[in-house]
N, C-alpha and C positions, 0 to 999 in steps of 0.2 A: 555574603556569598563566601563559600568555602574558599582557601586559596587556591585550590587545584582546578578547581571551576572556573576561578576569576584568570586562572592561569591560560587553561583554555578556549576561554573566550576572547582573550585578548591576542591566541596565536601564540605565546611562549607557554611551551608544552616541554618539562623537566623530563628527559624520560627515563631517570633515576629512581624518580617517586612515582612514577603512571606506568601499571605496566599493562600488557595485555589484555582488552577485556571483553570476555565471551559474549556478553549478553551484546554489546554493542554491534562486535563484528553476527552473529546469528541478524540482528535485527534488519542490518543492511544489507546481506543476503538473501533473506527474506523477501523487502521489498524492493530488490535489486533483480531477483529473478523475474525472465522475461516474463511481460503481460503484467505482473502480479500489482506494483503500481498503476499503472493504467485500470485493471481489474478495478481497483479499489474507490479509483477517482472516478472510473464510471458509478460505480454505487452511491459514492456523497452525491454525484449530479442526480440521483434518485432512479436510474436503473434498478429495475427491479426482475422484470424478468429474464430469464435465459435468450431471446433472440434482442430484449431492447440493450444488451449487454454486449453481445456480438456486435450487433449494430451502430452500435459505440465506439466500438477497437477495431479499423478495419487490416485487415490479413490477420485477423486472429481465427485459428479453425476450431471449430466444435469441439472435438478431441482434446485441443490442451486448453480450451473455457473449460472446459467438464474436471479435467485433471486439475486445474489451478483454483475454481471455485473449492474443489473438496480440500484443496491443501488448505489454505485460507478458511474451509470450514475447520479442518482442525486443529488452526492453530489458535481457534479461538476467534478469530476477526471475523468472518461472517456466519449469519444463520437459514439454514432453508429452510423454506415452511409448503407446505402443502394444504392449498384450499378445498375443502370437501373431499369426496370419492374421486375426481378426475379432473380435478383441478390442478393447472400448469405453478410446478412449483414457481416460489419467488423469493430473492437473494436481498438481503439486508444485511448492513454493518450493526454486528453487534455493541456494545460501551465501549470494549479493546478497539474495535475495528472503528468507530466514530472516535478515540482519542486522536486518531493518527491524522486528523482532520487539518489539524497545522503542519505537524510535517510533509505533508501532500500539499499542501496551498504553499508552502514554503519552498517545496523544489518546485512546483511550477510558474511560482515567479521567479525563480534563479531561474528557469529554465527560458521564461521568457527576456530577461535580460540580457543574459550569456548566450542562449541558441536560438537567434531567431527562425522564424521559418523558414526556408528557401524558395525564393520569387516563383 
């Protein structure tokens, strides 16, 4: 393991040698904006279409499922496809979007540890 990795992992972070790093902070904004984690961990649970998705997240409106599906369409993490001539499209995690399968099972057991539900 690298030292700056071993360094990070273990909490002592030199911030002499680590400096800023784009791709990190993009990433956690990303999955940070409202829905888009939820979004995503509806999908691994194998949501597929547009209202089993809704369905899924409740108080999420149409409008920003519609606007957060395309963001996430283009960022590469999922795919829509359409069945036949009038066939109701359906959302899949692409390989990018199925990598993120432990970081998503990762914050949601930190999540179940640290925030439980409320009674």
């Amino acid at each position: 393991m690298r030292a700056d990795v071993a360094d990070e992992v273990s909490g002592a972070v030199d911030t002499d040698r680590r400096s800023y790093c784009p791709s990190f902070h993009y990433t956690v904004e990303l999955l940070g904006r409202r829905w888009n984690g939820v979004i995503l961990r509806a999908l691994m649970a194998r949501a597929e279409r547009f209202g089993e998705i809704r369905a899924a997240i409740p108080g999420l409106s149409d409008r920003l499922l519609t606007a957060r599906l395309r963001e996430l369409e283009r960022e590469g993490l999922v795919s829509r496809h359409c069945r036949g001539a009038a066939g109701a499209p359906r959302y899949e995690l692409t390989a990018k979007g199925q990598a993120l399968g432990s970081v998503i099972n990762a914050m949601s057991s930190w999540a179940s540890d640290w925030r439980p539900l409320p009674d």
